[in-house]
C-alpha positions as CSV (number, residue, x, y, z in Angstrom):
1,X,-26.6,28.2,-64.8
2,X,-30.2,26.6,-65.3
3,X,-30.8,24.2,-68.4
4,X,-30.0,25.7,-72.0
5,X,-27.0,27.0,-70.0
6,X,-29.2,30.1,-69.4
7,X,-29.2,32.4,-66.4
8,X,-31.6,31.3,-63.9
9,X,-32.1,32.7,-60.4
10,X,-33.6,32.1,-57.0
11,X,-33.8,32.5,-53.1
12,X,-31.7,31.0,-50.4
13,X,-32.7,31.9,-46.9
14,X,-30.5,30.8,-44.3
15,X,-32.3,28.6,-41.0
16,X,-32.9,31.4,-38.3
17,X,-30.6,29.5,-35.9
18,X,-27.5,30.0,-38.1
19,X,-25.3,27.7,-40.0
20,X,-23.0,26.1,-37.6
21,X,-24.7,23.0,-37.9
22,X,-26.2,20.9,-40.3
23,X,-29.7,21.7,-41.4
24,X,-32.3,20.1,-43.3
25,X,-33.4,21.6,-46.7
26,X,-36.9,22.9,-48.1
27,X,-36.2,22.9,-51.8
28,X,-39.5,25.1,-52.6
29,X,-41.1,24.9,-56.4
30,X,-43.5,27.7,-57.0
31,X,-47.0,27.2,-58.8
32,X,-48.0,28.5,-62.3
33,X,-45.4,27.8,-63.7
34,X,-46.2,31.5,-65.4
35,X,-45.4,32.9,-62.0
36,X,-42.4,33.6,-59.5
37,X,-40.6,33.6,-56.3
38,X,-40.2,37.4,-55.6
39,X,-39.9,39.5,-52.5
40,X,-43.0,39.6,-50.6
41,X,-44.8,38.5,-47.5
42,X,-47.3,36.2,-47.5
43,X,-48.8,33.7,-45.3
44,X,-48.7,30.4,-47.5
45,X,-45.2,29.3,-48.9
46,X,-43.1,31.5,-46.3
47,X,-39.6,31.2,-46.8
48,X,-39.3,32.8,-43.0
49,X,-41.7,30.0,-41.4
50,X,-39.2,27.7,-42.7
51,X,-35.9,29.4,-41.8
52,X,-37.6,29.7,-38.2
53,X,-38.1,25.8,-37.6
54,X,-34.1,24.9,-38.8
55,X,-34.4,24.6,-42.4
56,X,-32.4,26.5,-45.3
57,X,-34.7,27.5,-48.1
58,X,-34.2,27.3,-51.9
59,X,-36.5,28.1,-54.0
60,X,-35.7,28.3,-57.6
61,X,-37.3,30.7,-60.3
62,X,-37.1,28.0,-63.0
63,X,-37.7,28.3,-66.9
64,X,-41.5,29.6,-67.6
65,X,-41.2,31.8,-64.1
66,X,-42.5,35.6,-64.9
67,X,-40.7,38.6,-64.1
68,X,-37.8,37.8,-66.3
69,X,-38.8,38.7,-70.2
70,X,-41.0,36.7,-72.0
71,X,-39.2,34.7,-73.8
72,X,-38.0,33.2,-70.4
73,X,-41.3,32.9,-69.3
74,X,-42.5,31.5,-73.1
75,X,-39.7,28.9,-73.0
76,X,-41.7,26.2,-71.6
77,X,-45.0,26.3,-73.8
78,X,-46.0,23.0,-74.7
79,X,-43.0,21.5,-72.6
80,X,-43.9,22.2,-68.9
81,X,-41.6,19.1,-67.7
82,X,-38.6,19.7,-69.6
83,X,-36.9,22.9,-68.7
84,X,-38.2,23.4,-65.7
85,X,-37.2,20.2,-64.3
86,X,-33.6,20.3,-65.3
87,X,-33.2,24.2,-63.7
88,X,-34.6,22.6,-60.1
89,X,-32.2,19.7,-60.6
90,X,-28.9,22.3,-61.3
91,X,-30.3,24.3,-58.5
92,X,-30.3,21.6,-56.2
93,X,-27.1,20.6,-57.2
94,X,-25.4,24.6,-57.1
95,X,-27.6,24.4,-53.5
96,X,-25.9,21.2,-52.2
97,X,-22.1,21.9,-53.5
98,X,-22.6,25.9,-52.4
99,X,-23.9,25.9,-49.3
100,X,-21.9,23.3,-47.1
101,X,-24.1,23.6,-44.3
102,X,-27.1,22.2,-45.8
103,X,-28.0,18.3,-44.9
104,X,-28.0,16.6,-48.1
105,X,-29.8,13.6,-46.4
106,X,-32.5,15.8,-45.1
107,X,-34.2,17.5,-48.1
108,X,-38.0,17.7,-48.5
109,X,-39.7,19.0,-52.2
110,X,-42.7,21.1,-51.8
111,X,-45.0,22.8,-54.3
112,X,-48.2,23.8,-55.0
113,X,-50.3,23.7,-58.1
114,X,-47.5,23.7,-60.3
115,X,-45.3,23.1,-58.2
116,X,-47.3,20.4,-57.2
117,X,-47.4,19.0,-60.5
118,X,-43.5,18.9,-60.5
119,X,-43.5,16.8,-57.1
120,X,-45.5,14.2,-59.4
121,X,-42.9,14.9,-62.1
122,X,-39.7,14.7,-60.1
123,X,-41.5,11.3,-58.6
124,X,-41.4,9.6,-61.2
125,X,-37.6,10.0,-62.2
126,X,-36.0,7.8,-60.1
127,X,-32.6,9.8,-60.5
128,X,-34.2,13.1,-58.7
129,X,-36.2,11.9,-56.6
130,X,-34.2,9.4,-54.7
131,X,-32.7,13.1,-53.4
132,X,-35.6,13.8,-51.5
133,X,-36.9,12.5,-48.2
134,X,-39.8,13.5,-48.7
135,X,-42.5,15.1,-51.7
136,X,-45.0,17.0,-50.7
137,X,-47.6,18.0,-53.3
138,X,-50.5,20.7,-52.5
139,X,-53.4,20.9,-54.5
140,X,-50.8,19.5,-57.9
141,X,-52.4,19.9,-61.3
């Protein structure tokens, strides 16, 4: 459950060399925010390029994200840090407490445009981002 105690959804990807030991976490946030995580290829923000160097993937379709009416998608207007910020923050918990293998101590944030603009958000509250290792913010708004 995402914030409002709404039904929100996203990827997990596995590291390609399995999940016997521990692994480090890229905890992808996805630009727009009226946009999505969906099933595609594409060269910039592959979940496989991750997996393949020993790092599970999440990547959470938070509050605003298309594809999921439009009220979902609506939900953030005028408000683009509030939902949004407390779905990544249950997703990261569900993430941590679900999938055993994943290296709490070894997560890195990534986004782009608005997802870059969420690293800058999630920087400044002390409580999220003393979870991260590392921010990384491409091209942020």
């Amino acid at each position: 459950m995402g914030a409002n105690n709404e039904a929100v959804w996203g990827w997990h990807v596995a590291p390609a060399n399995g999940t016997n030991q521990r692994a480090p976490l890229a905890f992808l946030i996805h630009g727009g925010p009226q946009s999505s995580w969906y099933d595609a290829w594409g060269s910039g923000w592959n979940f496989q390029s991750y997996s393949a160097q020993g790092y599970a993937v999440i990547a959470i379709n938070f509050h605003g994200s298309d594809s999921y009416g439009q009220n979902f998608t609506d939900s953030i207007t005028g408000a683009y840090g509030s939902l949004p910020y407390e779905d990544l923050k249950l997703g990261l918990d569900y993430a941590l407490a679900n999938f055993s293998y994943i290296d709490g101590n070894r997560v890195v944030a990534l986004g782009a445009s608005y997802g870059g603009y969420m690293i800058y958000w999630i920087a400044g509250q002390p409580e999220m981002s003393s979870r991260f290792r590392t921010l990384v913010n491409h091209n942020g708004l």
